[in-house]
Structures are given as structure tokens and as C-alpha cells.
Backbone as a ProteinNet text record, in pm:
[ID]
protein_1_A
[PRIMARY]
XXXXXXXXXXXXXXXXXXXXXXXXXXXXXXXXXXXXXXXXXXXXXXXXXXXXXXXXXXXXXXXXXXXXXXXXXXXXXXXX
[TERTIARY]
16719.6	16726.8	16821	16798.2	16856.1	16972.8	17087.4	17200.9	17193	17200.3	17212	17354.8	17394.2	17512.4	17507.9	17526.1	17578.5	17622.8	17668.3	17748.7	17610.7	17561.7	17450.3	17293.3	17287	17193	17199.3	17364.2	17363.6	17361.5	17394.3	17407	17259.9	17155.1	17021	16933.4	17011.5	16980.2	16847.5	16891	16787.6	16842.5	16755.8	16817.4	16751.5	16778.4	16710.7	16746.1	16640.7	16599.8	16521.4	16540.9	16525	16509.9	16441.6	16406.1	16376.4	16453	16376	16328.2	16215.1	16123.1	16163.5	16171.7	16195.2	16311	16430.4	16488.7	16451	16326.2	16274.9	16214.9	16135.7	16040.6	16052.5	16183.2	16196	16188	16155.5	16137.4	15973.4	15872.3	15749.4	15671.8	15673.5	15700.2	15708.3	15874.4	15886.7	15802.4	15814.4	15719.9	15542	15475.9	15355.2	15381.3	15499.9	15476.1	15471.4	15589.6	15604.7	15487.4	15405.5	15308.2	15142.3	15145.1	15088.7	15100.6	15254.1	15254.5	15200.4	15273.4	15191	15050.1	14966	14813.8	14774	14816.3	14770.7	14828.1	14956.8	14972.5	14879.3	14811.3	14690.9	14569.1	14570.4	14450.9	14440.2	14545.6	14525.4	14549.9	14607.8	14652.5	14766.1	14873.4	14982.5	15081.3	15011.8	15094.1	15030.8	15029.7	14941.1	15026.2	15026.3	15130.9	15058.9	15118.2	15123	15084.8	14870.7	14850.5	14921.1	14999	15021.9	14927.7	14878.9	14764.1	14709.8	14544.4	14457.3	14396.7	14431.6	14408.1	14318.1	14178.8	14087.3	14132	14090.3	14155.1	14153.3	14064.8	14107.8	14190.7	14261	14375.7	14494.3	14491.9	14614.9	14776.8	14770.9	14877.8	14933.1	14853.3	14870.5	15014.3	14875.1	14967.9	15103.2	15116.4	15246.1	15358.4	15310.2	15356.4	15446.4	15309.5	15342.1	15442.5	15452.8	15550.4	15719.9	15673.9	15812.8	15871.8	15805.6	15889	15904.5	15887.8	15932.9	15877.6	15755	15659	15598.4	15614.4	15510.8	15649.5	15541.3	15647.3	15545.5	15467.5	15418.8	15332.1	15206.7	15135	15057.7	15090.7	14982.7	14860.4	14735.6	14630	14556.7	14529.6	14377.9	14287.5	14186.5	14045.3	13887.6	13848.3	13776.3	13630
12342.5	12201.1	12179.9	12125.8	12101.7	11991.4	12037.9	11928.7	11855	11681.5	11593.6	11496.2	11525.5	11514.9	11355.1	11234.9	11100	11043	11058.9	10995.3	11025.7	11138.9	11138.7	11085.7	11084.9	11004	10846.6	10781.1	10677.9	10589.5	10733.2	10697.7	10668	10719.7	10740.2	10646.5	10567.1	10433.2	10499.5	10620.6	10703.5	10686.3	10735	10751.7	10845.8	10844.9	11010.5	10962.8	10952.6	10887.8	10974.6	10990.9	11067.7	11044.7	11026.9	10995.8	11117.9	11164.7	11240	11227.5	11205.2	11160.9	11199.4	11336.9	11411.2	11366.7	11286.9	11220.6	11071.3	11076.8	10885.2	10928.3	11035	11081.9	10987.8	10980.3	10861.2	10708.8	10680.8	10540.8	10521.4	10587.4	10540	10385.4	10353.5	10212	10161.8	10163.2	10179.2	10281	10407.6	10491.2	10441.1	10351.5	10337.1	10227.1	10123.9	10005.2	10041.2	10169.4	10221.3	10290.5	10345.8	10399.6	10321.5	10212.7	10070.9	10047.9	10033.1	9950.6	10107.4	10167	10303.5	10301.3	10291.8	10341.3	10203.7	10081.6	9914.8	9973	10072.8	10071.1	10134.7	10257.3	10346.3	10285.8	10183	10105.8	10002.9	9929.8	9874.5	9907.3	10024.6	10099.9	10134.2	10083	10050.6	10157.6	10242.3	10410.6	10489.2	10539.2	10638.5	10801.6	10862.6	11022.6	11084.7	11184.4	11267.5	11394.4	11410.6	11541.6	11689.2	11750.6	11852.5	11927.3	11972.2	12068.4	12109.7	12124.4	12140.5	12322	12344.2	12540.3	12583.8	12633.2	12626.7	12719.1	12656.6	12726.2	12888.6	12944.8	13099.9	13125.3	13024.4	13029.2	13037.9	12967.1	12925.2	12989.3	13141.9	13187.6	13137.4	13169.4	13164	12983.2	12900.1	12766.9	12774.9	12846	12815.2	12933.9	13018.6	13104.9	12981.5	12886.2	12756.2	12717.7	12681.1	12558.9	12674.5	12752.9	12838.8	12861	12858.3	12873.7	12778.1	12672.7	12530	12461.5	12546.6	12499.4	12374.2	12342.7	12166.4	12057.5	11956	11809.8	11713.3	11752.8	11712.4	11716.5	11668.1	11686.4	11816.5	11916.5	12064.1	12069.1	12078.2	12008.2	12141.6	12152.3	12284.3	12205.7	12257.4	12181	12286.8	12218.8	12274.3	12281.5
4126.1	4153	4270.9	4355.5	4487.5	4473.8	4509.9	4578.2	4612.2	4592.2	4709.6	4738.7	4873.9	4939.3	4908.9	4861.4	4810	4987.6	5079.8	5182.1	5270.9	5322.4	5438.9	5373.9	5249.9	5197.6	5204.9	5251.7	5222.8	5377.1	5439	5607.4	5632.1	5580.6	5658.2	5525.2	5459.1	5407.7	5320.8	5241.2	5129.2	4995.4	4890.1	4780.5	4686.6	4623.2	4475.9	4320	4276.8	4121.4	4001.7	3960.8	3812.7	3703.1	3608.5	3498.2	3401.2	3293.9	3201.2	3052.3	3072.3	2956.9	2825.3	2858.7	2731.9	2635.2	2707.5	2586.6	2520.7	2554.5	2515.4	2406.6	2355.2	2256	2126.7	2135.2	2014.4	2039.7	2120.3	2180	2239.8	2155.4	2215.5	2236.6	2190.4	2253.5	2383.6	2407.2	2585.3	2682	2612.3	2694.5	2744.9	2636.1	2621.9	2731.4	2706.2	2855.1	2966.6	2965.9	3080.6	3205.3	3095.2	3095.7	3149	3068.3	3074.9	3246.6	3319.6	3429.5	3516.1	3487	3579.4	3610.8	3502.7	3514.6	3597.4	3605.3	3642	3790.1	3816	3969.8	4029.9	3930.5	3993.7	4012.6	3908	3943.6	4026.6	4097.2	4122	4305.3	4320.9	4426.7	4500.3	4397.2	4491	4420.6	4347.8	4284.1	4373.8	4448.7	4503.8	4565.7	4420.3	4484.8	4567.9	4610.2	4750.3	4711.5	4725.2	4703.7	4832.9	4818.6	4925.4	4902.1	4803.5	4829.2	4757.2	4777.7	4666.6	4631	4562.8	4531.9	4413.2	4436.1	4338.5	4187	4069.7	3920.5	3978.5	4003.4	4038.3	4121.6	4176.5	4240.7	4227.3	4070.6	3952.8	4011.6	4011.5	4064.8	4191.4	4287.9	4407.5	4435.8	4349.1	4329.1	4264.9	4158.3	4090.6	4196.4	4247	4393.7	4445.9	4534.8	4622	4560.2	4481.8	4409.2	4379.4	4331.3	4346.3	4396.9	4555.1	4675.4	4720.3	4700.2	4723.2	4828.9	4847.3	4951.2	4946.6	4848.9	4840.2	4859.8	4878.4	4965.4	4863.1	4768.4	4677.5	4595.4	4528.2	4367.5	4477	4389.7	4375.9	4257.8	4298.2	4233.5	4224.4	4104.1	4075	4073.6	4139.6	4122.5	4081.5	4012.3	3917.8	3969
[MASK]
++++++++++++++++++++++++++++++++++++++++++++++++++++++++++++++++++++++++++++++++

């Protein structure tokens, strides 16, 4: 997991956000709204993540390779 320096992030007017799910498990509920406004942003277009790159299922390794070396800048996609 990568470092981020708080002062040159704040110079270049950025920021870094995090959420981990895994302690809500007991709060499904919120998760399902949460969840709710997500799928309405996909549908409606204004969620739209960042495929970096698409690598066919017999590729499987090769992708989790990509991602290990920290080669992606975003969603790594098997396609079937």
C-alpha cells in the first residue's frame, strides 16, 4: 500500500479516500443504500470507473502479474 505525503497532495489541490467495507458487515442496511446510490450512478452515467485493461480468462495470470506489479492506473477486466 503506497504512502501519501499530506502537504504535496495539498499543494496540487488532491486528495485520497478509503473506505473499508469489511467493517460495515454488520450494518447491512447502510451498505444496501449505499449500494442503491452506486448502481443509479452506473445507470444513470455519472459512476463511470477506469477500465486499464482488458486480458482474456486464459489470461487470468498474466492479469493478476499486471496488478502485482502495480501496472494498472485502473479496473483490470477478464473477459470471457
Amino acid at each position: 500500500m503506497p504512502f501519501f505525503h499530506p502537504i504535496p497532495l495539498m499543494g496540487a489541490n488532491k486528495s485520497v479516500f478509503g473506505v473499508n467495507l469489511g467493517h460495515m458487515w454488520h450494518e447491512p442496511e447502510m451498505i444496501a443504500g449505499w449500494l442503491e446510490i452506486l448502481l443509479k450512478g452506473v445507470a444513470d452515467d455519472w459512476v463511470r470507473p477506469h477500465v486499464d485493461k482488458c486480458f482474456p480468462l486464459a489470461q487470468a495470470g498474466e492479469a493478476q502479474t499486471y496488478m502485482e506489479e502495480r501496472k494498472n492506473t485502473g479496473k483490470v477486466v477478464l473477459t470471457i
